[in-house]
Structure formats: structure tokens, C-alpha cells
C-alpha positions in Angstrom: 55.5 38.2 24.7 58.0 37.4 22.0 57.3 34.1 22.1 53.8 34.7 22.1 53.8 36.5 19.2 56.0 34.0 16.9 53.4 31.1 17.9 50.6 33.9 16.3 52.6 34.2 13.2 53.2 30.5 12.7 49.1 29.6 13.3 48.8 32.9 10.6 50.9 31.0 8.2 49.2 28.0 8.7 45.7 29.4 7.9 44.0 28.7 4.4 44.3 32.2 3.8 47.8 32.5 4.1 48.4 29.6 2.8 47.1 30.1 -0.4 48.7 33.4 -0.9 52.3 31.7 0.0 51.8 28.2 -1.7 50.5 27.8 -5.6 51.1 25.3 -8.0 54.2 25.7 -10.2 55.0 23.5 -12.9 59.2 24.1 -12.3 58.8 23.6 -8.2 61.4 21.6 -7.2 62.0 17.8 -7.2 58.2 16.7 -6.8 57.1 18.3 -9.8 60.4 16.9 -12.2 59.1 13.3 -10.8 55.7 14.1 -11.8 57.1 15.1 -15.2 59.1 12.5 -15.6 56.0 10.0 -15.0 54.1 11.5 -17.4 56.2 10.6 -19.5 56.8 7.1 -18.6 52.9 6.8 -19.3 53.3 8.3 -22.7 56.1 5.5 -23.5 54.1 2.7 -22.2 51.1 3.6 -24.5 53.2 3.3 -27.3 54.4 -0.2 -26.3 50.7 -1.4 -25.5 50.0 0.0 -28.7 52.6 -1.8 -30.6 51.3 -5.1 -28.9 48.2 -4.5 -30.6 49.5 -4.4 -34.1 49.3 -7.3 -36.9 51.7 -7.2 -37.7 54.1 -5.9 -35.0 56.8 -3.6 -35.8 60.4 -4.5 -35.1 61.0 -3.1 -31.8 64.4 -1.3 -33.5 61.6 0.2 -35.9 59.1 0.6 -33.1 62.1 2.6 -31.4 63.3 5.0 -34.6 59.3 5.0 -34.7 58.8 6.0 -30.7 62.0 8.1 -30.7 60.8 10.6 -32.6 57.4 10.6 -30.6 59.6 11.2 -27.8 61.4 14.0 -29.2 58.8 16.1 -30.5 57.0 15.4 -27.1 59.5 16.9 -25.4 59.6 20.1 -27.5 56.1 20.4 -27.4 56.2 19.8 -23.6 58.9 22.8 -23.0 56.7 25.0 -25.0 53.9 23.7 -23.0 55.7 24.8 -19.8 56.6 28.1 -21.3 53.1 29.2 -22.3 52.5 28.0 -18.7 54.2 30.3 -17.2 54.1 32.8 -19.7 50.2 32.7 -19.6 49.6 32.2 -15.7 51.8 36.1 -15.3 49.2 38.1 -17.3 46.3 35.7 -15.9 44.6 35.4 -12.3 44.9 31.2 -12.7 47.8 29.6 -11.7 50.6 27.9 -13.9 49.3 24.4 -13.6 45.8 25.5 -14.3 47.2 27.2 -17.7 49.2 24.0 -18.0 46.2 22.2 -18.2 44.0 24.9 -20.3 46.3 24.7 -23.0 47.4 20.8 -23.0 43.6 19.8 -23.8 43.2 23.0 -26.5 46.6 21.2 -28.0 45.8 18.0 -27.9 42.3 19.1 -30.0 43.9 21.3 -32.2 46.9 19.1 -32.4 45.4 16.2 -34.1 43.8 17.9 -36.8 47.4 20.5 -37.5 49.4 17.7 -37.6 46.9 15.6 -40.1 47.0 18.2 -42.3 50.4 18.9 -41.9 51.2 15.3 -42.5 48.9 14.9 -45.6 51.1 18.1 -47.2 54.4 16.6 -45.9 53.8 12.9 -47.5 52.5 14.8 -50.5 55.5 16.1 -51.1 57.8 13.8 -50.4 56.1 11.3 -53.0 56.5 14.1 -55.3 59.5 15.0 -55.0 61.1 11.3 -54.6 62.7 12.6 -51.0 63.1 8.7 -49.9 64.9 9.9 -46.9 62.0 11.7 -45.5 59.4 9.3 -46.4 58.0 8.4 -42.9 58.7 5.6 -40.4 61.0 4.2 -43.6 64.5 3.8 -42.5 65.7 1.2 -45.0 66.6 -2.2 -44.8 68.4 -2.5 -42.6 66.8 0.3 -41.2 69.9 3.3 -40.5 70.2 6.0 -38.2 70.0 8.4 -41.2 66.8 8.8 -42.3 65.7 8.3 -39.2 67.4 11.1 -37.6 66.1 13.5 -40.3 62.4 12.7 -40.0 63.0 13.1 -36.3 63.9 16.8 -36.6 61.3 17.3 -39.1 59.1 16.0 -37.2 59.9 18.1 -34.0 60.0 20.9 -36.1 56.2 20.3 -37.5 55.2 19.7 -33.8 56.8 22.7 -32.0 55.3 24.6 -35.2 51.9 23.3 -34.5 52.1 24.6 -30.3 52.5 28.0 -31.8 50.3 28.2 -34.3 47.3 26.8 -31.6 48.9 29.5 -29.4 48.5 32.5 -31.5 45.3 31.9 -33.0 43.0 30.1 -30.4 45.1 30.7 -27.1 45.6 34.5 -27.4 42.6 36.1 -29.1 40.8 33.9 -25.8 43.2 35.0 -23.4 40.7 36.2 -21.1 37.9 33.7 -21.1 40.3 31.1 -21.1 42.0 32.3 -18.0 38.6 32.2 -16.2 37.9 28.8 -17.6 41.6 28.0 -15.8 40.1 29.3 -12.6 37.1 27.2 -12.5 39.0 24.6 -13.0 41.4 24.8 -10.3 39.3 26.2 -7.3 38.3 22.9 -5.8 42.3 22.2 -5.6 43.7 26.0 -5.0 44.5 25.4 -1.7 46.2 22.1 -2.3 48.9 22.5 -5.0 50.7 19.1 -4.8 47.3 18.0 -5.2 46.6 20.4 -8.0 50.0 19.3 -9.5 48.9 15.8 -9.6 45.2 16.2 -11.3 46.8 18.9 -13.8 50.5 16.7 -14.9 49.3 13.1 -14.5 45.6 12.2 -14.4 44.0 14.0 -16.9 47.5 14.5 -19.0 48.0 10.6 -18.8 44.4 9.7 -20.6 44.9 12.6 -23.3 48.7 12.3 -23.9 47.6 8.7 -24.2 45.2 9.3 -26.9 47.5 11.5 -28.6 50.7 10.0 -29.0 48.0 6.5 -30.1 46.8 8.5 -32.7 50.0 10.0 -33.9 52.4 7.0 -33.6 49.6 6.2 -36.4 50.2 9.0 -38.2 54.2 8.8 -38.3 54.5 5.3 -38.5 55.3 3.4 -42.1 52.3 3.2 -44.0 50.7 0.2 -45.4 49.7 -1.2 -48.8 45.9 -0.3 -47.3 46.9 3.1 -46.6 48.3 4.0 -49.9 46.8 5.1 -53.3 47.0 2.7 -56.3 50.6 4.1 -57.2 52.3 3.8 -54.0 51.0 0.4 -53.4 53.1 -0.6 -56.5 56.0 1.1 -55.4 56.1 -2.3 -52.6 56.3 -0.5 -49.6 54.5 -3.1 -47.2 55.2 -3.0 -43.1 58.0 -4.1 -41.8 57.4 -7.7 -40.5 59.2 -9.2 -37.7 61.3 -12.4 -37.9 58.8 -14.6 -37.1 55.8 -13.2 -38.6 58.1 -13.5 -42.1 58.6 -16.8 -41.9 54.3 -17.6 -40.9 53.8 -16.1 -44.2 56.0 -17.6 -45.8 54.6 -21.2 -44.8 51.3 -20.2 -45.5 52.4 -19.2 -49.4 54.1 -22.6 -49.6 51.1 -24.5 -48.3 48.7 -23.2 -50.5 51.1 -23.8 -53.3 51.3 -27.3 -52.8 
């Protein structure tokens, strides 16, 4: 009889029902979920580099990396808050964490874009203005240093944390509610399945939007050119960064067409 009733409690366990009561997805459960982290951002990285393959010209890759670095930084600030809304978010909700995760990594990335434009637009402004050469963005000198580039980083993850909460406190929160049903729309197909859940909610749908994002803000960050600037800062001679080789094309071109 003792035996009969442990095999009853183990088939229990195994049932969907019990199942999902005992297993949900968690964004901080164990090794599988900090190697689904840590893939994410892998992709992130490798968008910047396919990106950087598409410029003309290219940035140096030690420019590319002050450039990326900070990308990288900021990403990972915005990623703990991420987590922590998360979790925050999934214990006065009915979804669960990943579901939340998700829910509030697309309202970021949407809301991102346009904070940190606007944020950017105010931030170059006054820098020009104020002649803060240190600060002036993706410019690190020549040769580029470790200086400036180390203060625009924690400028930068400081305008991007700052961004997370500002989205939070006046989209996230006054939706609360209808959000956290939108959450469990979206994760009811998977509910039962949260490695599954883990996956769609961390790396397929993150991947194409982090993609996106970081594309469009490794624009935003990065040195700007002579067509980028007004009439005044064009003077000022603050062209791209050229690599080695793509120096001395342009330089062989000039001398050709002066001979």
C-alpha cells in the first residue's frame, strides 16, 4: 500500500496540472536560463559587428570597441532593470516573470528609441554649447584614449537606466493591469512548458528587437559625420574616423585627380 501510494503521487506530479502549479518560467532559474542570457547577448554583439561591416567607411575596430562597449554597458543595466521589473511585476500580476520580461522589453524597446533620441538631441546640444569635448560622442581623440571614452560610457548608462524608469512609471504602471493580461495571452500556448517559454520570451523575439535596437542606437552614439552636422560643426572638422587603408584610398584618389 505504501508503495502504491508513492507511484500515485509521482503520476500526480507528473500531470499538467501539477505541473504547472510546481514549474513556471523564471528569468533567475538556474544554469539554463544564465546560458540563455548570456546568448542573448552574444546576438546583441554580433549585430553590432555585422553592422560595422556595413559601414563606408568602417570604424576602427578600437573605435568600434569604445563605440560597442558602451552599448554593452548600458545594455546590461538596462537588462538588470529589465529582470527586476520582471520579477517585481510578475508578484503583483497573474503572468509569469518571463511573460513580464517580455511585456516590458517590447514597451522599452518602443519607448526606448524615441527617450533616448530626445535625450541624445538635449545631451549633444549641450555639449556643443558648452565646449565639453570630453563628452562629445563616439570622439575619443586621436589617438583615441580611455578617458573620454570611459566618461561617455557612464553617461551613457546613466541616460539608459534613466530611460527604463521613466517607461516604467509612466506607461508600465498606470497599465499595470491590462498589461498583465496582455502577459497572459501571451504566454498561455507555452504555460506549461517553461524552458520552452524561456526560450521564445529571452532569445527569439529579444534577438530580432535587441537587434534592431542596439542597430539603431550604435547610430545614435557613434561619431557623427560632416552629413549629420549643421553648417557650424561641419567646420569644426570633425569627419569619421577612417581606417588605415581606407586613408590611404583617399588619399590616391586626391592625388590622381590632382595630376
Amino acid at each position: 500500500r505504501p508503495l502504491r501510494f508513492v507511484c500515485m503521487a509521482a503520476a500526480a506530479s507528473s500531470s499538467p496540472a501539477a505541473s504547472s502549479d510546481a514549474a513556471e518560467c523564471s528569468l533567475l532559474g538556474g544554469p539554463f536560463a544564465i546560458c540563455v542570457q548570456i546568448g542573448l547577448a552574444a546576438a546583441a554583439i554580433a549585430t553590432l559587428v555585422v553592422k560595422r561591416h556595413t559601414e563606408r567607411p568602417r570604424r576602427p575596430w578600437l573605435v568600434w570597441f569604445f563605440d560597442a562597449s558602451k552599448q554593452a554597458f548600458a545594455g546590461f543595466l538596462q537588462h538588470c532593470v529589465n529582470l527586476v521589473f520582471g520579477v517585481a511585476f510578475a508578484a503583483s500580476g497573474a503572468a509569469s516573470e518571463c511573460a513580464w520580461y517580455l511585456t516590458n522589453f517590447v514597451i522599452s524597446v518602443v519607448c526606448g528609441v524615441l527617450l533616448l533620441n530626445l535625450a541624445m538631441a538635449g545631451y549633444n546640444r549641450c555639449v556643443d554649447r558648452f565646449g565639453l569635448h570630453l563628452l562629445r560622442s563616439g570622439e575619443y581623440g586621436k589617438p583615441p584614449s580611455w578617458r573620454p571614452w570611459l566618461m561617455q560610457m557612464l553617461v551613457w548608462g546613466f541616460l539608459a537606466s534613466a530611460e527604463k524608469v521613466v517607461t516604467a512609471v509612466i506607461v508600465i504602471l498606470p497599465l499595470h493591469s491590462r498589461l498583465d493580461a496582455v502577459a497572459q495571452l501571451i504566454e498561455a500556448p507555452v504555460h506549461h512548458y517553461p524552458k520552452v517559454e524561456l526560450l521564445l520570451v529571452m532569445v527569439f523575439a529579444p534577438v530580432i528587437l535587441n537587434g534592431l535596437f542596439f542597430w539603431a542606437i550604435d547610430s545614435l552614439i557613434m561619431r557623427r559625420t560632416a552629413g549629420r552636422m549643421s553648417g557650424a560643426e561641419a567646420d569644426d572638422a570633425r569627419q569619421p574616423l577612417l581606417e588605415e587603408g581606407a586613408v590611404k584610398r583617399t588619399a590616391g584618389k586626391a592625388a590622381a585627380g590632382s595630376d
